[in-house]
N, C-alpha and C positions, 0 to 999 in steps of 0.2 A: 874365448871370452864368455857365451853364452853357461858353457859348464859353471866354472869360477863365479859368475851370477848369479846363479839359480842357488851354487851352494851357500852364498853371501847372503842372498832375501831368506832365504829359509831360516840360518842363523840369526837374521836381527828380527825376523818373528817368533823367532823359538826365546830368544835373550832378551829382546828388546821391547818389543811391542807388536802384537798382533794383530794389530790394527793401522799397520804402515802401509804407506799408500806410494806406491813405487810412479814415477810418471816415465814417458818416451826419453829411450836413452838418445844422446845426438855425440857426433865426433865436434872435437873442439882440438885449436893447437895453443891453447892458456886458459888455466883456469885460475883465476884469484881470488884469494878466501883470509878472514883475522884468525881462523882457527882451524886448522890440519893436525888430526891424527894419520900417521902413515907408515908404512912399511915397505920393502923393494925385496925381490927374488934376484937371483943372481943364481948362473950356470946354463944349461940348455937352455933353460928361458928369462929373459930380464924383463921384471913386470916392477912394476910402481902402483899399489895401492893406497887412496887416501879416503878418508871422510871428510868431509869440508864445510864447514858453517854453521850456525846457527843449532840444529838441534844433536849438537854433541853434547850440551847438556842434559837434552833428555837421553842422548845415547848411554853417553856415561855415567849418568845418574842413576838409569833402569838395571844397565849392566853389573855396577859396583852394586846396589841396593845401596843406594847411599845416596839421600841430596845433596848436590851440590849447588853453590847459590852461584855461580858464573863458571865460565867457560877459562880453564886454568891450567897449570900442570898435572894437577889431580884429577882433574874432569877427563883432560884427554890421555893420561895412564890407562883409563878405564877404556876409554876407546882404543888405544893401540892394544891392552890386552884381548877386546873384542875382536878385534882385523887379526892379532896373533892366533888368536884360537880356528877363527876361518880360514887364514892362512896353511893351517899345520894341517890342516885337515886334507886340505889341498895340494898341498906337497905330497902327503901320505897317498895319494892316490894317483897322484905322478908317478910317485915312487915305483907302486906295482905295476904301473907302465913301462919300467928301465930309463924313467927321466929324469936325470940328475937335476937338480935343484937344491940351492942352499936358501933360510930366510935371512935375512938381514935384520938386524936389532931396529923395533920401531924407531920413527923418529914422533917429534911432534912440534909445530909453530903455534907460536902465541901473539904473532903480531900478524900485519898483512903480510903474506907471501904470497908469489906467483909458480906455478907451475906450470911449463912451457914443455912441448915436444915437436919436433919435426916429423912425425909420422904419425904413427897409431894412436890417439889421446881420446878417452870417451869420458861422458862424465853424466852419471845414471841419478836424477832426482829423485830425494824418496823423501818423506814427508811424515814427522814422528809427531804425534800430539800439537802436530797445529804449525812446526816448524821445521825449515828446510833443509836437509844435509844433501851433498853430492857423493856420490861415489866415484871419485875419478882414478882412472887407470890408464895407464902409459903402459903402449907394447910391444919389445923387441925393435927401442927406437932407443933415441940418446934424447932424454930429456932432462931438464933442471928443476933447480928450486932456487928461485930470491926473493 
């Protein structure tokens, strides 16, 4: 998880904002957010990554170069292409490791959903121009979305 991390903060100060302010990750078994960009691995490892709340508008505002005036289908396009691209990055170096892995086409929620796991669930606070997203990540568990 720490690798996958490191490469994720790097990317949303390279794309995003460089002046993001990451806080203490914590284990969680639900996370509930109005607004989820996200993506899932499938193969040697099954991962669930999302962005959650509030500053996916500056996420995907910054990312697209493009203001967006709410948090929408278009807003979190731009954030699941932001998680794709850290994603693929990620796989790619799996990859030279002999670790199979496929990405899964993002998804994204536009009302409340919940994200639930029975095992491995973290959810890493990062703080873009004043407001909040999570980073949450389900790992080699069975977890949902309602």
């Amino acid at each position: 998880i720490s690798v996958y991390l490191s490469l994720f903060a790097l990317n949303i100060v390279r794309f995003v904002d460089s002046k993001v302010r990451f806080e203490r990750i914590s284990r969680c078994n639900t996370f509930t957010s109005k607004a989820i960009a996200s993506q899932c691995f499938s193969g040697d490892y099954e991962l669930f990554i999302g962005i959650c709340g509030d500053a996916n508008l500056q996420i995907g505002s910054a990312y697209a170069k493009e203001e967006f005036e709410k948090i929408d289908e278009d807003c979190l396009d731009s954030v699941c292409e932001l998680i794709n691209v850290c994603n693929g990055l990620f796989a790619s170096k799996l990859s030279q490791e002999d670790i199979q892995i496929d990405m899964l086409p993002p998804n994204m929620y536009t009302e409340v959903t919940t994200v639930s796991s029975d095992g491995m669930m973290f959810s890493l606070p990062c703080f873009v121009k004043g407001q909040r997203a999570d980073i949450v990540i389900c790992m080699e568990t069975k977890w949902s979305i309602s």
